[in-house]
N, CA, C and O atoms as CSV, one atom per row, in Angstrom:
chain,resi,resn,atom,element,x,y,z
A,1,UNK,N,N,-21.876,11.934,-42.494
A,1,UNK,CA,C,-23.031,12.560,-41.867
A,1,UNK,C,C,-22.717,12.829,-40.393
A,1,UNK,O,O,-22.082,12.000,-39.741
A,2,UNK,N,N,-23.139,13.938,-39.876
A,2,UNK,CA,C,-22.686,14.326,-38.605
A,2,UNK,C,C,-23.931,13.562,-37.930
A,2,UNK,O,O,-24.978,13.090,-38.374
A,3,UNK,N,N,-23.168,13.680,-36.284
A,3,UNK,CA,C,-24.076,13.251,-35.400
A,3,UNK,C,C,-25.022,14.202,-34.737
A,3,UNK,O,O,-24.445,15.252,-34.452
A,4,UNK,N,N,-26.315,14.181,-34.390
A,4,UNK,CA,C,-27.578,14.986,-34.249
A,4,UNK,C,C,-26.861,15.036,-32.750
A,4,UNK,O,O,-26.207,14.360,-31.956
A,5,UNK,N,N,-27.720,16.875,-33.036
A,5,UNK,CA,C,-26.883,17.665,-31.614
A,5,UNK,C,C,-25.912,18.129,-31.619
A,5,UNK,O,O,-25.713,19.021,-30.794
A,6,UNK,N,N,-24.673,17.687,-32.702
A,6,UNK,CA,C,-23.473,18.874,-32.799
A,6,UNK,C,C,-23.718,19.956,-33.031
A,6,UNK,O,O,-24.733,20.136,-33.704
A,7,UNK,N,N,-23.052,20.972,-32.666
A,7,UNK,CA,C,-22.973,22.219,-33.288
A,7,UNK,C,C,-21.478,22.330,-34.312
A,7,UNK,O,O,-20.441,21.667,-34.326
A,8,UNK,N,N,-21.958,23.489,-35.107
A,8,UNK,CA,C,-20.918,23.906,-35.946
A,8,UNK,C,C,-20.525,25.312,-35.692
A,8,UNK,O,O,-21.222,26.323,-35.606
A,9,UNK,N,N,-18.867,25.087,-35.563
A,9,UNK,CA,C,-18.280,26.268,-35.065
A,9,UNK,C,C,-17.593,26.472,-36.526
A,9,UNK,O,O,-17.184,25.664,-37.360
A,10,UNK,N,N,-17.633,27.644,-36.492
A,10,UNK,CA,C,-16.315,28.066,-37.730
A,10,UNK,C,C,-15.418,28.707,-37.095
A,10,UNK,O,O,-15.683,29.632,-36.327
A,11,UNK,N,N,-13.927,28.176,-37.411
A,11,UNK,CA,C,-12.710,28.495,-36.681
A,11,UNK,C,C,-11.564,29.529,-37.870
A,11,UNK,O,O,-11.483,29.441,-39.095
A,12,UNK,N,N,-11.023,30.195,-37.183
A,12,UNK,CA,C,-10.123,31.019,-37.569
A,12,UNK,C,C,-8.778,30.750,-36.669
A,12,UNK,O,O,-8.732,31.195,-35.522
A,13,UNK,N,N,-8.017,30.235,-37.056
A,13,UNK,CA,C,-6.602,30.047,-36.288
A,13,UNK,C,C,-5.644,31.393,-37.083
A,13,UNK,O,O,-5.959,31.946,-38.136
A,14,UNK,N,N,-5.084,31.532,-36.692
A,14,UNK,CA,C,-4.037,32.921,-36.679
A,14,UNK,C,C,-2.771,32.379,-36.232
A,14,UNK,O,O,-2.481,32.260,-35.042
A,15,UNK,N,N,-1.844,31.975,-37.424
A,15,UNK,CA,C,-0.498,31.517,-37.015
A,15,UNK,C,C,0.593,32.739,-36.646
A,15,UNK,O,O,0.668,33.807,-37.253
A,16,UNK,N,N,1.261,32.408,-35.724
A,16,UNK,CA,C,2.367,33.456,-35.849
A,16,UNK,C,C,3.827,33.330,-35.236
A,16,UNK,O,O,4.008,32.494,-34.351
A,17,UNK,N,N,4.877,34.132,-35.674
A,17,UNK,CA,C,5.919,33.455,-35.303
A,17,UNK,C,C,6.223,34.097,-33.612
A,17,UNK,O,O,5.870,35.098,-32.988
A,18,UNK,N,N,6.831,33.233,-33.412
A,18,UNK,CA,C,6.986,33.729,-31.736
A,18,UNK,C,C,8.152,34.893,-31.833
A,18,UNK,O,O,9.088,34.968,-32.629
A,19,UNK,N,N,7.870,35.566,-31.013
A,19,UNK,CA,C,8.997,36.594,-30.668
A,19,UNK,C,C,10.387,36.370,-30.294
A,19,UNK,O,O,10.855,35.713,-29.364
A,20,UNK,N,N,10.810,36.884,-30.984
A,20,UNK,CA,C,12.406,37.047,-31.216
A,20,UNK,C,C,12.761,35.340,-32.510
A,20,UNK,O,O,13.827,34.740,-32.648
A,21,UNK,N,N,11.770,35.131,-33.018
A,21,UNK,CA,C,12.751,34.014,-34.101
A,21,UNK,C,C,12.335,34.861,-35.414
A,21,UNK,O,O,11.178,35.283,-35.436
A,22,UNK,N,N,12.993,35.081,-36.266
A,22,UNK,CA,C,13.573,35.795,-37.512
A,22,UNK,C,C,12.791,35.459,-38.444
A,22,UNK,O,O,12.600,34.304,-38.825
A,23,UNK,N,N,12.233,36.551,-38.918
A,23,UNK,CA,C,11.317,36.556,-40.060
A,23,UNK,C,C,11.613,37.325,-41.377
A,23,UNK,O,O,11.469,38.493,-41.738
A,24,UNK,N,N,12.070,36.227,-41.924
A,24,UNK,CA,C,12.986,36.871,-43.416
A,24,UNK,C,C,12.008,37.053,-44.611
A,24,UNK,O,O,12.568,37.117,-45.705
A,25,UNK,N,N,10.967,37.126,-44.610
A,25,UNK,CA,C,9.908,37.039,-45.284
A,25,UNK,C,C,9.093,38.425,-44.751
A,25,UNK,O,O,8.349,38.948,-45.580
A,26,UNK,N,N,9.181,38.969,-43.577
A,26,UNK,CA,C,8.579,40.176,-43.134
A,26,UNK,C,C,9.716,41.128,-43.393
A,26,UNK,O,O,9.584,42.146,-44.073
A,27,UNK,N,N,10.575,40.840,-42.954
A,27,UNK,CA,C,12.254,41.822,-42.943
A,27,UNK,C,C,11.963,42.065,-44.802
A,27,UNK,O,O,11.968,43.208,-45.257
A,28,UNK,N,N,11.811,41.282,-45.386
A,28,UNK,CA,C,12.267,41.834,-46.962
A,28,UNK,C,C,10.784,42.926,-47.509
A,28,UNK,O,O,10.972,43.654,-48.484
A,29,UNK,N,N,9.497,42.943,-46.861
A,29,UNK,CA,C,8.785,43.625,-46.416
A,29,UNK,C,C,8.627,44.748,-46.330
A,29,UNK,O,O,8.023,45.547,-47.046
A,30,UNK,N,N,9.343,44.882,-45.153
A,30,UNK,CA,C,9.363,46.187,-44.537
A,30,UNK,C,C,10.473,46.740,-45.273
A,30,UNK,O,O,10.494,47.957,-45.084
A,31,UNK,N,N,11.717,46.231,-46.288
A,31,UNK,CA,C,12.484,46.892,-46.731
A,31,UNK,C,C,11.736,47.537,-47.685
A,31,UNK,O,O,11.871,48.758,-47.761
A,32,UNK,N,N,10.629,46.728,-48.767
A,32,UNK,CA,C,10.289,47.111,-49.515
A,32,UNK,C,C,9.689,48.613,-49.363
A,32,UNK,O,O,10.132,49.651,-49.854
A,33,UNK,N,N,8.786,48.461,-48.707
A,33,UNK,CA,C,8.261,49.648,-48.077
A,33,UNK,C,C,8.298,50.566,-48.211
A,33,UNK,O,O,7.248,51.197,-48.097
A,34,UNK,N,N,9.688,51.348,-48.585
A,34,UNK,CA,C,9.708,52.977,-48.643
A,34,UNK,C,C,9.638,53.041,-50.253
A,34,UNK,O,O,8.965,53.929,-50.777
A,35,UNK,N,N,10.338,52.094,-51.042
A,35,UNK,CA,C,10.713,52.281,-52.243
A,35,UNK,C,C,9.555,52.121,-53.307
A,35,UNK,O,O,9.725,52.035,-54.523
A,36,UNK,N,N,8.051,52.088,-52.472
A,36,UNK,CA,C,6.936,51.846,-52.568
A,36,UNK,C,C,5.854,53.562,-52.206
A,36,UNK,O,O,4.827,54.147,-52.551
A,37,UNK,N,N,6.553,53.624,-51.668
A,37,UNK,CA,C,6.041,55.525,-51.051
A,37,UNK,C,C,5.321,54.720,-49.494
A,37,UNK,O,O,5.031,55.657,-48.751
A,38,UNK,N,N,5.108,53.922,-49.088
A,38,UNK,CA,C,5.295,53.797,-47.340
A,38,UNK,C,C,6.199,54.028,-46.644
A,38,UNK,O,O,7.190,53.323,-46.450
A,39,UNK,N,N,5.912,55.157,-46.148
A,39,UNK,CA,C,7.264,55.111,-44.774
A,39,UNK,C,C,6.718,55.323,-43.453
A,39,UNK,O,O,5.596,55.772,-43.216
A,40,UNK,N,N,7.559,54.980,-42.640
A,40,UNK,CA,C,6.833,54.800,-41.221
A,40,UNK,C,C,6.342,53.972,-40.779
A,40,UNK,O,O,5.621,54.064,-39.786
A,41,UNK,N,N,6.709,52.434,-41.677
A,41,UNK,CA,C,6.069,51.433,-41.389
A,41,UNK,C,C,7.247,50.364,-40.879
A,41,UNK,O,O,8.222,50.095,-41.580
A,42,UNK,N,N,6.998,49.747,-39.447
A,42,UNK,CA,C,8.034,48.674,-38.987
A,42,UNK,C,C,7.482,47.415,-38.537
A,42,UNK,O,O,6.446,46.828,-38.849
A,43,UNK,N,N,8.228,47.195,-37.893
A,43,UNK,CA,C,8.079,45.841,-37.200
A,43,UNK,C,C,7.146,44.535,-38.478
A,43,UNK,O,O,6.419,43.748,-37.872
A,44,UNK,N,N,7.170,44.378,-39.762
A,44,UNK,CA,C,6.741,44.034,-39.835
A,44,UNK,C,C,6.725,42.503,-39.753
A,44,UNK,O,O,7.813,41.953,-39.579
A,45,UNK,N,N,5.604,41.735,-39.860
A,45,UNK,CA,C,6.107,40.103,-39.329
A,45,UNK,C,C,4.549,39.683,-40.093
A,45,UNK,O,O,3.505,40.333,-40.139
A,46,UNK,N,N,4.838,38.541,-40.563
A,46,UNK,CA,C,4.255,37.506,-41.786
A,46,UNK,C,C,3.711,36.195,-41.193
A,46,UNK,O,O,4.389,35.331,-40.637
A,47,UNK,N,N,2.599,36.185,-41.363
A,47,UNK,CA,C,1.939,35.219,-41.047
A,47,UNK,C,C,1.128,34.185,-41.618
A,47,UNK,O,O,1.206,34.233,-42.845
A,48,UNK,N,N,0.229,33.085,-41.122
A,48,UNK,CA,C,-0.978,32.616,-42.123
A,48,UNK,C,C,-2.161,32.608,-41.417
A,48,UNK,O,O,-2.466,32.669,-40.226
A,49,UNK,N,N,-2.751,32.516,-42.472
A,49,UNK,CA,C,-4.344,32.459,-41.355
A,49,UNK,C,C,-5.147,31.331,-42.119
A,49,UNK,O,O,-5.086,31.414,-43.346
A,50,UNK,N,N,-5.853,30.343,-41.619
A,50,UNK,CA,C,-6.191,29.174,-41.633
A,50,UNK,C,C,-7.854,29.520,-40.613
A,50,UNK,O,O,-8.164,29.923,-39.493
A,51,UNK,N,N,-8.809,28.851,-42.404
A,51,UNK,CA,C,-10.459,28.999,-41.472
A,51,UNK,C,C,-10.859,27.365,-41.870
A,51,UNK,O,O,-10.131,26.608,-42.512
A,52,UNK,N,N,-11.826,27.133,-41.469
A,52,UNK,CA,C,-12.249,25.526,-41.507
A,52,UNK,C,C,-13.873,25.680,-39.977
A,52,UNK,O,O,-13.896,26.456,-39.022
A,53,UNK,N,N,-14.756,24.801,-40.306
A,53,UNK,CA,C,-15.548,24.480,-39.614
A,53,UNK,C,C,-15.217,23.032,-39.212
A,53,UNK,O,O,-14.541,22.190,-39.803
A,54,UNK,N,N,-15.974,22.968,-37.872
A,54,UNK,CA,C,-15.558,21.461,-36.947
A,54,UNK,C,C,-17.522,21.629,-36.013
A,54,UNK,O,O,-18.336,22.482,-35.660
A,55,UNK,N,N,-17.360,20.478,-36.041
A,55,UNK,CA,C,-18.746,20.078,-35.687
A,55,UNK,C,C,-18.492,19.545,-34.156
A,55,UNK,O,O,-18.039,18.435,-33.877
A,56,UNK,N,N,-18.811,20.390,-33.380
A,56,UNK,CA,C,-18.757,19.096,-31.710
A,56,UNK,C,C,-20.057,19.954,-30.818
A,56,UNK,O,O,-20.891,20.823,-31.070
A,57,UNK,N,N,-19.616,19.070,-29.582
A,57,UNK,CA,C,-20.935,19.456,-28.753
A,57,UNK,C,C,-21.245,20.574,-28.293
A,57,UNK,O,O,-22.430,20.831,-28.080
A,58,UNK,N,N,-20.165,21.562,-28.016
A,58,UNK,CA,C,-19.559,22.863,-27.371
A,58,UNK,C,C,-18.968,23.290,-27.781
A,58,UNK,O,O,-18.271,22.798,-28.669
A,59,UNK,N,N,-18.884,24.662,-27.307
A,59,UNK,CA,C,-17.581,25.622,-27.882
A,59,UNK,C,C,-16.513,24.833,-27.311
A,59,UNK,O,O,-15.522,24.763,-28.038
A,60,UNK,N,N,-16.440,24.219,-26.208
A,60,UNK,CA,C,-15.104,23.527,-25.399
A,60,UNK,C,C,-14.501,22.907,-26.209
A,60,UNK,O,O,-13.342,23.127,-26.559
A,61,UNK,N,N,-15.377,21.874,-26.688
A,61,UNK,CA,C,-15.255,20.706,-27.097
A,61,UNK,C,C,-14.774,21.122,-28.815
A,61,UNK,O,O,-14.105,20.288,-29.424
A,62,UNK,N,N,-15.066,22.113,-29.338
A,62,UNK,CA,C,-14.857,22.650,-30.845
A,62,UNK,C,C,-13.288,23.585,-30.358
A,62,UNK,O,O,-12.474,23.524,-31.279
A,63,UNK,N,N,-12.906,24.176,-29.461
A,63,UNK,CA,C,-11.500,24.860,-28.849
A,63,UNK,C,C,-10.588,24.062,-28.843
A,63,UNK,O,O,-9.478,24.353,-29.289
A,64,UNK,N,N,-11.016,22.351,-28.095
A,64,UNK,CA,C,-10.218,21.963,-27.430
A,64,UNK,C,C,-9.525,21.159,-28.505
A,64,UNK,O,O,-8.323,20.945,-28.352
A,65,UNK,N,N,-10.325,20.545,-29.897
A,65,UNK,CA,C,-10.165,20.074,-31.046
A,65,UNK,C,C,-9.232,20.532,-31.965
A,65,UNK,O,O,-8.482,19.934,-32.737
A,66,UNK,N,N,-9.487,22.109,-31.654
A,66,UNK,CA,C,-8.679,23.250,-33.111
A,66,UNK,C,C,-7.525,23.364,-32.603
A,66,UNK,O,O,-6.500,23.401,-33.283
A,67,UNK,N,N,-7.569,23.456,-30.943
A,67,UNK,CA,C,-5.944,23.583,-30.590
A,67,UNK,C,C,-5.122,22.424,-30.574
A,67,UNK,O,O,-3.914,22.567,-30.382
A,68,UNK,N,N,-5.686,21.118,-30.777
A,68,UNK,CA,C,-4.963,19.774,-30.779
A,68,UNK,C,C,-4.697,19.631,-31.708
A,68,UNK,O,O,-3.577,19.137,-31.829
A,69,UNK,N,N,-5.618,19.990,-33.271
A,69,UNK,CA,C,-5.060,20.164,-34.872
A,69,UNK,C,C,-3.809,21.372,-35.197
A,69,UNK,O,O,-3.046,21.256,-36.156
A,70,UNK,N,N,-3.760,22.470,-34.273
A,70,UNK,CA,C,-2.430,23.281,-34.187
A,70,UNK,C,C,-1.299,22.974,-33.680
A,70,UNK,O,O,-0.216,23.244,-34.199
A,71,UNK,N,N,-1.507,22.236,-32.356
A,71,UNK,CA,C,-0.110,22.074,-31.921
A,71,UNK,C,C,0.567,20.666,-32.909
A,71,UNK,O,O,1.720,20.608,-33.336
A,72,UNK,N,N,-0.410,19.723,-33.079
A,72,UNK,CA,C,-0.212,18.695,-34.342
A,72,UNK,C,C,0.291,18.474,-35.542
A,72,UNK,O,O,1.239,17.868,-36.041
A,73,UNK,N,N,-0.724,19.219,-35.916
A,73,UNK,CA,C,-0.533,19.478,-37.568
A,73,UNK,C,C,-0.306,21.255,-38.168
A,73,UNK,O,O,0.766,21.536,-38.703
A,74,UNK,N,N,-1.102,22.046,-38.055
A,74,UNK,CA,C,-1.367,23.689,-38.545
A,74,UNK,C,C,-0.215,24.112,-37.623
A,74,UNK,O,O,-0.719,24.890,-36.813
A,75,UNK,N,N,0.993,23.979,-37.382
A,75,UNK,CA,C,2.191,25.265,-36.601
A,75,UNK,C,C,3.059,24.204,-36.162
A,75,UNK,O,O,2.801,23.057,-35.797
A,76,UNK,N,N,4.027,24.763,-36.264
A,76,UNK,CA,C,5.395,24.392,-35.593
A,76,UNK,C,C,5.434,24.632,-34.187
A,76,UNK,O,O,6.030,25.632,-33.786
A,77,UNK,N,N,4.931,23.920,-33.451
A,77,UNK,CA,C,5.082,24.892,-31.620
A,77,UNK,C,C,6.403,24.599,-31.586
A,77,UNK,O,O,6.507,23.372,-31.590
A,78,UNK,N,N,7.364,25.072,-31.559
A,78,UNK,CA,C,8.539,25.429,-31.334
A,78,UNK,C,C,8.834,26.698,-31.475
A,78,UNK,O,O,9.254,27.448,-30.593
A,79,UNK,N,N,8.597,26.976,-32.694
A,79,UNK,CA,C,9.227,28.569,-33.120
A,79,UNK,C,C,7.209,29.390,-33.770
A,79,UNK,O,O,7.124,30.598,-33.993
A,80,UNK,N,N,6.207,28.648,-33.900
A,80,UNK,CA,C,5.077,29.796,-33.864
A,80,UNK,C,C,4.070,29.400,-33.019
A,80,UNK,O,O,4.095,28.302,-32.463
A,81,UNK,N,N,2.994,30.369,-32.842
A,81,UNK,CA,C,2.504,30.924,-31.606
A,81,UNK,C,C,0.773,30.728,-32.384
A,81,UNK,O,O,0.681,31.354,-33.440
A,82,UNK,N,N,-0.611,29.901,-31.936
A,82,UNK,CA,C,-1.292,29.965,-32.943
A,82,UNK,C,C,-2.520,30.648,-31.788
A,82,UNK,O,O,-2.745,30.052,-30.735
A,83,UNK,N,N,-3.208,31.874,-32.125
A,83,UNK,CA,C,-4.257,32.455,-31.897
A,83,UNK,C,C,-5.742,31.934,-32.300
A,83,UNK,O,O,-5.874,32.259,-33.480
A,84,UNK,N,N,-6.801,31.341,-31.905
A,84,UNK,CA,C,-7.690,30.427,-31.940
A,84,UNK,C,C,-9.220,31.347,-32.083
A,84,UNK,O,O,-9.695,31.570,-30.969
A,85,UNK,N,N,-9.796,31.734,-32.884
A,85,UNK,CA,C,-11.209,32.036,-32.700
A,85,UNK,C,C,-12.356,31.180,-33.577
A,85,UNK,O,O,-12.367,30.711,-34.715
A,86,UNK,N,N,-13.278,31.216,-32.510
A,86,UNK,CA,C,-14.431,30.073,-32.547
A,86,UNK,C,C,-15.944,30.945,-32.737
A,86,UNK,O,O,-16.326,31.920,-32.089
A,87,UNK,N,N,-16.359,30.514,-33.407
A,87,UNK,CA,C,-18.015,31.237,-33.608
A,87,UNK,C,C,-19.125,30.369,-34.253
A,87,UNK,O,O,-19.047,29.894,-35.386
A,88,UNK,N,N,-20.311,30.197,-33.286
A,88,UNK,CA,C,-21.256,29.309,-33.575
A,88,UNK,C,C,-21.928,29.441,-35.108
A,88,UNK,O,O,-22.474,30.460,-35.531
A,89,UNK,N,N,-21.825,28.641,-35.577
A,89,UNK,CA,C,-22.744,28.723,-36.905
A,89,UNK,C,C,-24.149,28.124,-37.327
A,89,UNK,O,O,-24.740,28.677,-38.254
A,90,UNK,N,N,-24.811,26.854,-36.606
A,90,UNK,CA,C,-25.819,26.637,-36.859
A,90,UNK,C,C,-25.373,25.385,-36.205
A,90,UNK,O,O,-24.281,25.188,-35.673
A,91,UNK,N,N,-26.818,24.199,-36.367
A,91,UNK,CA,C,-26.534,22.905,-35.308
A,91,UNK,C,C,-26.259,21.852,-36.753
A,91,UNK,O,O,-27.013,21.867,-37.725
A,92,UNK,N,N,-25.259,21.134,-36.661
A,92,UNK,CA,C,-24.786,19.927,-37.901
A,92,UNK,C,C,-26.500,19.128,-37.684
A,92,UNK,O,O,-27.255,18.892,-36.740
A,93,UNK,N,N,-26.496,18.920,-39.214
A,93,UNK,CA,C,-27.483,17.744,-39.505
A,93,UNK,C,C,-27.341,16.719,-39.843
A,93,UNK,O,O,-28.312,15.980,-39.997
């Protein structure tokens, strides 16, 4: 049971690989691509996207949480890069 007065944020993290480390999973991709009738399509690069709600007092306090579960657990900070969006959903009961 949550504690009265949280709010609930629903989070969207956006993993991605950092620039310039090798994405062999997008590269086989973009090969596919033409042999598909797309052409004109590059750079492509492969990602995950990860949603979940978190209950805290603030948006701060719900940011400061999602980015401590990314650099932790959800991404490799070494080689990916994680993009963070937060949006109020109602107050936890």
């Amino acid at each position: 049971m949550c504690e009265y007065g949280l709010m609930i944020f629903s989070v969207h993290v956006e993993v991605r690989l950092r620039p310039g480390i090798a994405d062999p999973q997008g590269s086989t991709i973009e090969r596919a691509m033409p042999t598909l009738g797309f052409s004109g399509v590059s750079g492509v690069r492969v990602g995950k996207s990860i949603r979940f709600e978190i209950d805290a007092a603030d948006e701060a306090a719900a940011r400061s949480e999602a980015e401590d579960l990314c650099n932790r657990f959800l991404t490799n900070p070494v080689i990916e890069d994680a993009i963070v969006e937060l949006e109020p959903v109602g107050v936890a009961s």
